[in-house]
N, C-alpha and C positions, 0 to 999 in steps of 0.2 A: 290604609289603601295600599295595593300592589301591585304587580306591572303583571305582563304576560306568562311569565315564568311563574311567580304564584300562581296564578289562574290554571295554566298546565300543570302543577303541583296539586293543586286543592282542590277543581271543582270536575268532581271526574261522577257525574249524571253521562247518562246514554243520552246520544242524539232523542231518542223516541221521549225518553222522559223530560229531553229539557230542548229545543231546537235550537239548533245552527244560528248563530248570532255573529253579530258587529265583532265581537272580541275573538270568534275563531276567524274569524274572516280577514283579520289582524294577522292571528297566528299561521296561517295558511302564505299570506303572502309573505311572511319573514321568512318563514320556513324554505321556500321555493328560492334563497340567496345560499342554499347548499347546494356545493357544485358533483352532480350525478352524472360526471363523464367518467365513460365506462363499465356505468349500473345498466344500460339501453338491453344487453341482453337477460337481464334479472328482470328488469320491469316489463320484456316482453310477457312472460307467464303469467302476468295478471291478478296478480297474487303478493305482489310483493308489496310488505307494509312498513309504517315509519318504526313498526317494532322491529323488524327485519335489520334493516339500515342502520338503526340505532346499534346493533352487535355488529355488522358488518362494514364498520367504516373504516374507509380507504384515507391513502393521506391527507389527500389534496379536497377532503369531503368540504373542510372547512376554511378554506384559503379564497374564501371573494370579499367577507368583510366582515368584522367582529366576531370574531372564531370561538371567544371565549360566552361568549352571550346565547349564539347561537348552539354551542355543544348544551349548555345546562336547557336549553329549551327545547332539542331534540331528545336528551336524557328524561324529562320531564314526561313529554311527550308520550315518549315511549313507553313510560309506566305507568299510565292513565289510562284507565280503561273507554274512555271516553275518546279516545286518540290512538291510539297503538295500533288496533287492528285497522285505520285508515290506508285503501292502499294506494300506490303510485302509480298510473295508469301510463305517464308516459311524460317524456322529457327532452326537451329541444334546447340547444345553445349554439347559438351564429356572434361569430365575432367577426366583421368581414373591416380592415382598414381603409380596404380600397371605396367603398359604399356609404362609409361613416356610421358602420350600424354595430351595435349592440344589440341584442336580444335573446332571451331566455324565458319558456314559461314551463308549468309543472299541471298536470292535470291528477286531482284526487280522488279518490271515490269512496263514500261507503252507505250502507242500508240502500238505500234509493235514491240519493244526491251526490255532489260531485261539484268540485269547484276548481278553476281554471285559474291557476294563479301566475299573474306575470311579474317578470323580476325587476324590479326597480336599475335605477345607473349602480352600475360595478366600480370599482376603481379605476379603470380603466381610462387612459385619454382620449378612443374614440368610441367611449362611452359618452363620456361626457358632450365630444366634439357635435355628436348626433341629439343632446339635450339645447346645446344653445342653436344647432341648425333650426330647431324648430320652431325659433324667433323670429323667423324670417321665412320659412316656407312652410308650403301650407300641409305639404304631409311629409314625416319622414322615413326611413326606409321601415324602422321596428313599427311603424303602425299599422303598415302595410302587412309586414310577416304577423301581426295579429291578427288581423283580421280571417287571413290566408288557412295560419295555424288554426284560430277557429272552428272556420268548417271545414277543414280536412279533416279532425277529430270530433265532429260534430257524432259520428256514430257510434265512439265507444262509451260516451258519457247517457248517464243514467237521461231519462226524459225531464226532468227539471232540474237544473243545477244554477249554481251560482260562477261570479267570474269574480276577480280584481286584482289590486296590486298597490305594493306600496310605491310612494313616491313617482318615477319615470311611470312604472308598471300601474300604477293608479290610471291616467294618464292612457295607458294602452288598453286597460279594459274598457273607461268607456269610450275612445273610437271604436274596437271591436265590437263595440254592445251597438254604436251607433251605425254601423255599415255593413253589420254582416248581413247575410240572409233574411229573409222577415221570416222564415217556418223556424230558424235558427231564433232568431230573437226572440219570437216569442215562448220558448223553452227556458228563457233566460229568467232566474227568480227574483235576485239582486244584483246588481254593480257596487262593488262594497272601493269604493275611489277614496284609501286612505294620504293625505296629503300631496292627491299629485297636482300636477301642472294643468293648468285646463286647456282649452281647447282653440285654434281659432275661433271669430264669433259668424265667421262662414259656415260653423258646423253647428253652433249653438241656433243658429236661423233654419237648417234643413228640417225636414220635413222626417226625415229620420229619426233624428236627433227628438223628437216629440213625441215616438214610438216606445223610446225609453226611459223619460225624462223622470217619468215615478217611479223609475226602478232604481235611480241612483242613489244610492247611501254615503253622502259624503262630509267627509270627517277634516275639520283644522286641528292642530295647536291653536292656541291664542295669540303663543309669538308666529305664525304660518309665515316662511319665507319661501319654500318650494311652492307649496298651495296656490298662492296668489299670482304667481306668473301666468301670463297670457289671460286668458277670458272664462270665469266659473258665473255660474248661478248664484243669486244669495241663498238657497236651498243649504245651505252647510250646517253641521254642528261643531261646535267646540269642543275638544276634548283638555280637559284639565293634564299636563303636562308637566315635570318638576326642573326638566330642563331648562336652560337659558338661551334665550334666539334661536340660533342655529340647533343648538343640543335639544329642543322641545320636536322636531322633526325627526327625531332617533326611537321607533316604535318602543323600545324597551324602558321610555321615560315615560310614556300615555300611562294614566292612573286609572286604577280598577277599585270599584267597590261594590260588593251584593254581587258580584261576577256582573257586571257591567260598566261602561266607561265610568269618569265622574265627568259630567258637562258640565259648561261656564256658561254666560249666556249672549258672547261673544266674542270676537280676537281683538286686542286691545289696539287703541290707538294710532301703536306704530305699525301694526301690520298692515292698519286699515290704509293709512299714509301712503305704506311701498306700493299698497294694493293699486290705487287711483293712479300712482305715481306710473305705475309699469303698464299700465291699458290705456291710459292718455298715451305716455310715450310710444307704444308700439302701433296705437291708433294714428297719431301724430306724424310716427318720423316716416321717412322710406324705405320700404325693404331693404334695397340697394346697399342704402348706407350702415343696418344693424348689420350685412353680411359681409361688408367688407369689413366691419369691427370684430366680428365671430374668424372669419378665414383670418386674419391679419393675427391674431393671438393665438390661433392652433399654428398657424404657419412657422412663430418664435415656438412652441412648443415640440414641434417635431423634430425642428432641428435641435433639439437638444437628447432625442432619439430614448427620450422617456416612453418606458409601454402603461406604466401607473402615474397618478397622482401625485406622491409619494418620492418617484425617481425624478420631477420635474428639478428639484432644486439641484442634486449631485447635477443631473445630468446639464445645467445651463455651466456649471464650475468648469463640465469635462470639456464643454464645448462653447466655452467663453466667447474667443474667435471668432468663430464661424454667428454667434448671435449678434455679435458687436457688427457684424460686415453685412447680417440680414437687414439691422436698425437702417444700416446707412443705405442701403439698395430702396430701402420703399420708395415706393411712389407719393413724390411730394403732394398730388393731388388726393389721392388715397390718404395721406396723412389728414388734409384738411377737412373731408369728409369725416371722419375718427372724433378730431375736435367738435366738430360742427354736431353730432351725434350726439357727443358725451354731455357740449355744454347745451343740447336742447334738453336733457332728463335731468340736470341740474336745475336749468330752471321752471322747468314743471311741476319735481317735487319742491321749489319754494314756494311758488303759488299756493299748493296745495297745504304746506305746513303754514305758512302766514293765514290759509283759510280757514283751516283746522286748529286753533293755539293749543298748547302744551295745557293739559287737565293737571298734572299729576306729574310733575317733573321730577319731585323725589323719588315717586315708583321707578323711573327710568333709571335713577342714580342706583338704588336698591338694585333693581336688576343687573346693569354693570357689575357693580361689584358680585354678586352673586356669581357671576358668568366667570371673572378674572380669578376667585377663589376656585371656583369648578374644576377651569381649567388649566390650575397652575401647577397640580398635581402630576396629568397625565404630560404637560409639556416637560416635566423637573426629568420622567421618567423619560422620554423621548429623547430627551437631550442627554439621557445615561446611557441609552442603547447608540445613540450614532456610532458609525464605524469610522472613530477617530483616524485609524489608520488608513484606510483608504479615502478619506479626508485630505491625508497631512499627503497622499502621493498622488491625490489629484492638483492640489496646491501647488506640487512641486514641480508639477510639469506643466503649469500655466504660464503661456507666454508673462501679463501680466506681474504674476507672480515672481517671476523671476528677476524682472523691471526694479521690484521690490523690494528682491533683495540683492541688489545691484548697488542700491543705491543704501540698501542697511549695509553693510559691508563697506561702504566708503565713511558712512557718517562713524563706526565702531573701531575704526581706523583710525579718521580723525580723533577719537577721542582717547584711544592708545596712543597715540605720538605725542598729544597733548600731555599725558599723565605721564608718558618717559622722559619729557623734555622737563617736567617742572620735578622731578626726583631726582634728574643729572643734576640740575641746578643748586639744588637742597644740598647732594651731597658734595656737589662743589662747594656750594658756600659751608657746610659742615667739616670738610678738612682745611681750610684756609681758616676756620676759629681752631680747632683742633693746633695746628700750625703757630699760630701767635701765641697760645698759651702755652706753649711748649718754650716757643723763644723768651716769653716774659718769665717761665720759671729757670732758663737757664741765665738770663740777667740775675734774678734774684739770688741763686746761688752765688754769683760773682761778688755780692757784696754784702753777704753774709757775715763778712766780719765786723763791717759796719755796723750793720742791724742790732748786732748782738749789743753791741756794745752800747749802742743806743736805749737797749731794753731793758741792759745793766743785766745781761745774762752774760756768765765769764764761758767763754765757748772750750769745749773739747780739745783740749791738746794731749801728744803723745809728750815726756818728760825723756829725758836718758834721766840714767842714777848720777852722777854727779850733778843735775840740774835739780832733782826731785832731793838731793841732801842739802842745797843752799835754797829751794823752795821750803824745806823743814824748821830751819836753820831760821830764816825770816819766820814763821809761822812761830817759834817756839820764842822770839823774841818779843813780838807781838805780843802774847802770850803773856812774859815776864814784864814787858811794861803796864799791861793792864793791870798788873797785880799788884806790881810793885810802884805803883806810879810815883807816890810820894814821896821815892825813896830814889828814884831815877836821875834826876838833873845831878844829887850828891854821888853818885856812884859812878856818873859818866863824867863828873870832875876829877875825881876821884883819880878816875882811869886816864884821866888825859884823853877822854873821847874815844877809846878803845873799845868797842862793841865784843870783843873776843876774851874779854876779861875773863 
């Protein structure tokens, strides 16, 4: 099995010999996450193809998300004769902060068909901001500029094409498919709605909304967590995914075999859980109350004056402050709406999981770990790129921070005066033994001639000569008496006891 980049590697049939399928329609809407500002006068000429682009690319072609995924699938692409000479009919990107909108779509074309593809959420925070808007209101502004963009470009696209998008862009093909024109709509071949968001069920009840309803092609994961927000049809298929949770919603992990997806023959369990858990709760709660939860966490997000995903964390460090003093300003009624919110979709999904028990709790164990393996790679690497240094100089000029080290700085203090008080003391008490063993070896000397004599060692004396001639003198008599012993007591009668004989 293999993802999309195989598929653009290997299976390169002409549209005529093989038709436009689920898995271009995939690659159509990734593809359209390459950013074409400043190609608007190239794609004027009408002519201009992904073989084109693929040699003429600019820096920033791949700077919105997965750059590395996206160049081998545009390289791919573009040497496929099944893809190459597609060409780019035309390209729109609105990022407005003040409107909360995101939006981006790419229109293709080749032989006779042609496909409208809108761009999923960017990195961006009021990308995102305009994703959770839609919890709570009934249109948002990028649904609007689909439908818009639509039919103002209804006339350069061939007479039957297709539309879609992955994720948000899912999402925005079928409102577009559901509101545009009916002479537009009915031009429309498929809605190829890869994992997006669905729809209020104010639009799934119109009357519109049933104009299109068998033209929609829509695709899950099995773990589907974007998918199942808001209100979808059971009409879906399963796509076999090698992903984990969150990571089965990354198109480049959808599995391909025989050049078509591999289908499961349902979303497991837990998706099915969030699924009931997020259409009760938003059936349930009050608008009121998801929008004060939505505005309340963009509102800590801007003040930390992050433009991506990404900057959110430096930028709460840079702006510590100012987020600690936004906590303390809410609105203490606002706060209890927040709670009141949170803990009614807690206890909705317990209902729901005590309704539903656990099949297979080891699979769920499996997948964890699965997921914590995945991603302990790319996080090892994430945390080798941070920019330690502009880290260590936002740190250093946080109020907090400094608080920090205020008080490291006292405690390291204390523990130097500590370690120089007990080393004076040491070497105090080390000259005061020094000191006595000094006075006890000059006693010792004083009575050295004692000792000696005690040990019966005859100690070192200087002699003059007449004391070393009556030192001989004895020595040599000594001498004669041991010799002569027997003969001694006669000889010193003898003498009249005269030793000098």
């Amino acid at each position: 099995m293999g993802n999309i980049i195989e598929y653009a590697l290997k299976f390169n049939k002409s549209f005529a010999e093989d038709a436009f399928n689920e898995v271009d329609g995939l690659i159509l809407s990734q593809l359209c996450y390459l950013n074409l500002d400043g190609y608007e006068e190239k794609l004027s000429s009408g002519n201009y193809t992904i073989f084109d682009l693929n040699n003429d690319r600019s820096k920033t072609l791949l700077n919105i998300r997965v750059p590395k995924q996206n160049s081998k699938l545009l390289s791919s692409l573009a040497n496929n004769p099944r893809f190459k000479d597609i060409k780019i009919l035309k390209y729109i990107n609105i990022r407005n902060a003040e409107k909360e909108q995101q939006f981006s779509a790419t229109i293709y074309s080749w032989d006779t068909e042609g496909f409208v593809a809108f761009r999923g959420t960017d990195s961006t925070i009021v990308g995102w901001k305009e994703d959770f808007n839609a919890m709570f209101m009934d249109i948002v502004p990028s649904q609007h500029e689909g439908v818009k963009f639509l039919e103002e470009n209804a006339d350069i696209l061939p007479q039957t094409f297709y539309i879609g998008g992955h994720s948000k862009g899912g999402n925005l093909a079928v409102y577009a498919a559901v509101n545009v024109k009916k002479e537009i709509q009915d031009r429309i071949a498929i809605v190829f709605d890869n994992d997006g968001p669905g729809v209020h069920k104010s639009v799934l009840d119109s009357e519109q909304y049933l104009n299109v309803r068998n033209k929609i092609f829509y695709l899950l994961p099995a773990q589907s967590v974007f998918g199942l927000i808001l209100f979808n049809e059971d009409n879906y298929l399963v796509v076999k995914s090698d992903g984990v949770w969150i990571q089965q919603h990354d198109p480049f992990n959808w599995k391909i075999l025989n050049n078509c997806f591999v289908y499961l023959d349902n979303i497991n369990r837990y998706s099915s859980v969030n699924r009931e858990t997020l259409n009760r709760w938003l059936y349930e709660t009050e608008p009121e109350k998801r929008a004060i939860l939505v505005d309340t966490i963009y509102k800590l997000i801007t003040i930390t004056n992050a433009e991506k995903v990404g900057d959110v964390p430096v930028g709460i460090i840079k702006n510590y402050d100012s987020v600690v003093k936004a906590i303390k300003s809410f609105n203490k009624e606002d706060l209890t709406k927040i709670s009141e919110v949170l803990a009614e979709y807690k206890q909705i999904k317990k209902e729901i999981e005590d309704a539903n028990p656990t099949e297979n709790e080891h699979r769920a164990n499996t997948d964890i770990q699965k997921f914590i393996k995945k991603v302990s790679t790319p996080i090892k690497t994430f945390i080798e790129k941070l920019p330690i240094e502009e880290y260590i100089e936002i740190f250093n000029k946080n109020v907090l921070v400094q608080k920090t080290k205020g008080v490291a700085t006292k405690v390291t203090k204390a523990v130097t005066d500590t370690k120089n008080y007990v080393v004076n003391k040491t070497n105090n008490r080390t000259q005061q033994i020094s000191e006595s063993v000094a006075k006890n070896v000059d006693n010792a000397k004083k009575y050295n001639d004692e000792i000696l004599d005690v040990i019966d060692v005859e100690p070192v004396i200087e002699y003059t000569e007449e004391e070393k001639k009556v030192k001989q003198a004895k020595a040599n008599t000594k001498k004669f008496k041991e010799k002569y012993f027997d003969y001694y007591d006669d000889i010193k009668h003898y003498t009249k006891g005269e030793e000098d004989w």
